[in-house]
Backbone bond lengths (Angstrom), bond angles and torsions (degrees), N, CA, C in turn:
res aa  C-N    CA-C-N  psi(-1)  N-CA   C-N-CA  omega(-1)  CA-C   N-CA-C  phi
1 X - - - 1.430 - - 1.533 109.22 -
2 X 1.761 119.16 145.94 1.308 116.56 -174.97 1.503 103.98 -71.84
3 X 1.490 112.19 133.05 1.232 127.16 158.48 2.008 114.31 101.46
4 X 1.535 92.98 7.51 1.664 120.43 -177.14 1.303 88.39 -64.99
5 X 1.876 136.01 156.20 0.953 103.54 161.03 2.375 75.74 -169.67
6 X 1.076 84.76 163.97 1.616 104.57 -171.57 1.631 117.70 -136.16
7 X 1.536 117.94 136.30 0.966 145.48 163.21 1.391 114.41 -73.86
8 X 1.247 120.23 117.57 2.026 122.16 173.59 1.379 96.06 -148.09
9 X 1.779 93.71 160.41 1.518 129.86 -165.38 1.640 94.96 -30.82
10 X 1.570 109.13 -54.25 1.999 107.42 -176.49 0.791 109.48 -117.65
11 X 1.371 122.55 69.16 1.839 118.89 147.93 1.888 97.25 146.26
12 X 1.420 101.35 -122.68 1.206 119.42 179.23 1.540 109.48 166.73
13 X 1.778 104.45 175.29 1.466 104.26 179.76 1.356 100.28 -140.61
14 X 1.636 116.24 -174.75 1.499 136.04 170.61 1.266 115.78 -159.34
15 X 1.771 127.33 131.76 1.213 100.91 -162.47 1.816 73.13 -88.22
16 X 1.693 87.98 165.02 1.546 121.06 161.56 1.854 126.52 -71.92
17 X 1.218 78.94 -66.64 1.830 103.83 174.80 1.150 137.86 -145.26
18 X 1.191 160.29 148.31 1.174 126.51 174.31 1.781 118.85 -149.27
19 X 1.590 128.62 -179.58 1.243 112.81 174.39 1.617 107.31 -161.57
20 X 1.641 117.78 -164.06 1.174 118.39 174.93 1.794 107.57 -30.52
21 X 1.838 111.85 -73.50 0.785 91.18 -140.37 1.934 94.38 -126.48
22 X 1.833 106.26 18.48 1.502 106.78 177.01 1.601 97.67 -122.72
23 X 1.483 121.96 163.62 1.263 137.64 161.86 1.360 115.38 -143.14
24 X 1.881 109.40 123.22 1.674 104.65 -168.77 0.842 87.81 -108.23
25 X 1.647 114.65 145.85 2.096 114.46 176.55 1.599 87.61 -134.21
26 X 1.705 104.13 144.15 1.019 121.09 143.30 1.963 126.23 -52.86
27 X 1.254 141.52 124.29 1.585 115.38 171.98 1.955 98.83 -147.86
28 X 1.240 78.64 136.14 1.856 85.27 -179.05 1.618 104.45 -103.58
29 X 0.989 107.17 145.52 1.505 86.82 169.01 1.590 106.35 -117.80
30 X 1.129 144.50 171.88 1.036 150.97 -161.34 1.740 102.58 -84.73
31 X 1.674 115.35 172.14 1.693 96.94 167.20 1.561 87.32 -88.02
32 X 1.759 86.55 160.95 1.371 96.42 156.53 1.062 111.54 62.02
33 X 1.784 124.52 11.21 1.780 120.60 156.97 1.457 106.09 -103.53
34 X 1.629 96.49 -164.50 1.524 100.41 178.91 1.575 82.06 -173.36
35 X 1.890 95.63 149.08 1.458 110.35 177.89 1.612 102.80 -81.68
36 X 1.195 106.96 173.38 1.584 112.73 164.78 1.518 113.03 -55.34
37 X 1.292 104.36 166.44 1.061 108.64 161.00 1.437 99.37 -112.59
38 X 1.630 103.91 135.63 1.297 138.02 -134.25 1.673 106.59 -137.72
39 X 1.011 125.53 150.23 1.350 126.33 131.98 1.866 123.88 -142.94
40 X 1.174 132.68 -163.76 1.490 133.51 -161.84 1.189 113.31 -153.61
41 X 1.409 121.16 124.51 1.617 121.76 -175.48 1.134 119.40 -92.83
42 X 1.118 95.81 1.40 2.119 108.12 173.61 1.146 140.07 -143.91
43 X 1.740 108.30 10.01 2.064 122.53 -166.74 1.247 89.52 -146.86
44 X 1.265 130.65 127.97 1.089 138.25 85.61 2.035 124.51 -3.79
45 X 1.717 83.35 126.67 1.960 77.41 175.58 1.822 88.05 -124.54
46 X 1.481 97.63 169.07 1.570 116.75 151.37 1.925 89.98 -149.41
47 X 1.333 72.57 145.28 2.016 104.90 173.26 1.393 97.51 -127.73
48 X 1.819 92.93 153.03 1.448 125.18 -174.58 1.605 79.80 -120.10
49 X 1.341 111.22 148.36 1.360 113.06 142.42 1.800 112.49 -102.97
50 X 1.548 113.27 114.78 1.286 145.74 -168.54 1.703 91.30 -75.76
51 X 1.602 140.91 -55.81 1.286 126.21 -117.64 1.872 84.82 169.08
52 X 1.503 98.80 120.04 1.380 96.14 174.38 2.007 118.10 85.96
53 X 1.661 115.02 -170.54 1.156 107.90 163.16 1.317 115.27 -138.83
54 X 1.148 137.64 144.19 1.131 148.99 -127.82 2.114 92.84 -125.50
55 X 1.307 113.07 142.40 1.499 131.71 173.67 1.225 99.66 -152.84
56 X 2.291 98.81 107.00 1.204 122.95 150.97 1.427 144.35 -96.29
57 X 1.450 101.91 121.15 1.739 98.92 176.89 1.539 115.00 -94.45
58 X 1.996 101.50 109.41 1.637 79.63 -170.19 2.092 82.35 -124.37
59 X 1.265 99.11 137.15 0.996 110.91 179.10 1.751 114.08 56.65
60 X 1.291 103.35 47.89 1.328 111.52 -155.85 1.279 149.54 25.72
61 X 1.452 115.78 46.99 1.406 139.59 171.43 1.477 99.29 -135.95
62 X 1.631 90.30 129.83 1.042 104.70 -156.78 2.035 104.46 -103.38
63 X 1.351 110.29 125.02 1.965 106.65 -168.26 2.052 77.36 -126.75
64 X 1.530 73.32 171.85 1.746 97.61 -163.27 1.627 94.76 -128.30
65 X 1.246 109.49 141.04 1.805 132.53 -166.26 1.957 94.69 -130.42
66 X 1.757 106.32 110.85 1.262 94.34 165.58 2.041 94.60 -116.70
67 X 0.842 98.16 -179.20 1.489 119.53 -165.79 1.207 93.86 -44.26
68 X 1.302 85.92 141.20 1.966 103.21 -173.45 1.188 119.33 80.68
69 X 1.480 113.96 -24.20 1.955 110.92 178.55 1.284 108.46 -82.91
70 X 1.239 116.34 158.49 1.479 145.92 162.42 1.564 136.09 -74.30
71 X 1.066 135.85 124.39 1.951 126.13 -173.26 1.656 75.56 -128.17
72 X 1.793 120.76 130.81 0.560 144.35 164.51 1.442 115.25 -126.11
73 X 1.293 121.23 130.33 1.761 157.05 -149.57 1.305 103.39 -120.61
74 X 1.231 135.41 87.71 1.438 112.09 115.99 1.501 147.53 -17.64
75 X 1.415 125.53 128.04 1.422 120.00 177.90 1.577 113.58 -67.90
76 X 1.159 97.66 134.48 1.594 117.12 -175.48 1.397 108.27 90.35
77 X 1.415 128.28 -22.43 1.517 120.94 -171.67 1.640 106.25 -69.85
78 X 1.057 94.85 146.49 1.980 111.33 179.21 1.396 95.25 -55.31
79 X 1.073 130.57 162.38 1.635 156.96 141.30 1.493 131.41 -157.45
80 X 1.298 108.21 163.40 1.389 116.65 148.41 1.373 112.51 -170.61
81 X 1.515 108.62 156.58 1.332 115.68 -171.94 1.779 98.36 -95.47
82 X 1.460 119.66 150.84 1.314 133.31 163.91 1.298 114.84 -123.92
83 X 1.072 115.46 150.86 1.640 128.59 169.58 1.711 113.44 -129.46
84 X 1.141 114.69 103.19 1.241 131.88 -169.87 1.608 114.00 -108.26
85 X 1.196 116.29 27.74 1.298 152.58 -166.79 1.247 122.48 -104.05
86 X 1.461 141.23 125.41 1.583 128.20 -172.86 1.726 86.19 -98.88
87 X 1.318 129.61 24.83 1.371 124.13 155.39 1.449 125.69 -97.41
88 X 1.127 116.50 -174.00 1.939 109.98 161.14 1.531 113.91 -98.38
89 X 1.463 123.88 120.85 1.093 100.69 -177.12 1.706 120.65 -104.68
90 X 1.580 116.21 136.99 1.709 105.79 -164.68 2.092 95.04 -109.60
91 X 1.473 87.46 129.99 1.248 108.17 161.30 1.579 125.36 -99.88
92 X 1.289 122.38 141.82 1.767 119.12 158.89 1.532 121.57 -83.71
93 X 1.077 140.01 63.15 1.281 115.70 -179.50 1.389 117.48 -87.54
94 X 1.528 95.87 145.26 1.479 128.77 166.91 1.511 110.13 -85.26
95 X 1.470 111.16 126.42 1.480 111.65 -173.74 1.582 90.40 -117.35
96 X 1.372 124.68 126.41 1.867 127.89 172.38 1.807 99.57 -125.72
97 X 1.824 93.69 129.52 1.353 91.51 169.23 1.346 82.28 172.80
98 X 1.570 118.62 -176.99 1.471 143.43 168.50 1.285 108.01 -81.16
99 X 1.460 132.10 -2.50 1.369 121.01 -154.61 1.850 100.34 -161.86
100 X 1.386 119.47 103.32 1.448 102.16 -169.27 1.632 110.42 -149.27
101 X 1.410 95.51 31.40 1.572 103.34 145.43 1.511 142.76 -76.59
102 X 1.573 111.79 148.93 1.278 91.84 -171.80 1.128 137.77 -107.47
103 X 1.720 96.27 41.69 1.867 100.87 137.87 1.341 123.77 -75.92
104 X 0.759 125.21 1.88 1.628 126.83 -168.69 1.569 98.61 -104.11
105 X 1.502 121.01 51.70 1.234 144.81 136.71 1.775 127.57 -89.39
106 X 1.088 111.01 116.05 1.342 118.81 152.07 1.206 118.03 -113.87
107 X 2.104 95.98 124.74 1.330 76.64 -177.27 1.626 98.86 -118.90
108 X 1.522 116.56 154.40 1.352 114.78 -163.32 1.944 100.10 -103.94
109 X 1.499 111.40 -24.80 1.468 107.00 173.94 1.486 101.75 -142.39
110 X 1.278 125.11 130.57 1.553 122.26 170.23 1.407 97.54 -139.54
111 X 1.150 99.19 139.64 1.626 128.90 172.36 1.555 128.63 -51.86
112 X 1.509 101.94 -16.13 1.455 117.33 -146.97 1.802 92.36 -137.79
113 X 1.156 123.32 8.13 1.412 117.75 166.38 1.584 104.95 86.17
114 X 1.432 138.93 -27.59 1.417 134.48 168.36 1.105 139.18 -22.92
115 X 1.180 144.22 100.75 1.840 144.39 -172.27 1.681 90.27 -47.74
């Protein structure tokens, strides 16, 4: 729902907008956190880096997003975003798929103990 939005171990989110088959979220990540490494059985993502610089592990190679670039996801591919930054860093992601709830996380390593 527009304007839903959640508190976690690194950072937090808000969705932006959303529809059938896209969801844009605001997400900060904390300095010096990092999301799980993750993947999705049904979305596709693309990220903006909004604020800050962005360190992605996608399929374990790790590329770097400064403001204005993009980390684009395939569904099912591994990721996670890092912030290695004594700032906050804000991403836009675009989530595309048939399916874009957020159970449709797997996560394969999290920092914070989470199934």
């Amino acid at each position: 729902m527009i304007g839903e939005s959640d508190q976690r171990p690194s950072g937090s989110w808000t969705i932006l907008d959303e529809g059938p088959a896209f969801k844009v979220k605001r997400i900060e990540v904390s300095p010096r956190s990092r999301l799980s490494y993750q993947t999705h059985e049904h979305r596709a993502e693309v990220s903006v880096v909004a604020a800050g610089t962005a360190s992605a592990v996608i399929d374990g190679e790790t590329v770097t997003a400064e403001l204005g670039q993009t980390i684009t996801i395939a569904v099912g591919q591994p990721h996670r975003i890092v912030n290695d930054q004594d700032v906050p860093l804000v991403i836009v992601e675009v989530q595309l798929g048939d399916y874009l709830g957020e159970d449709d996380i797997v996560r394969l390593e999290d920092d914070f103990g989470r199934a």
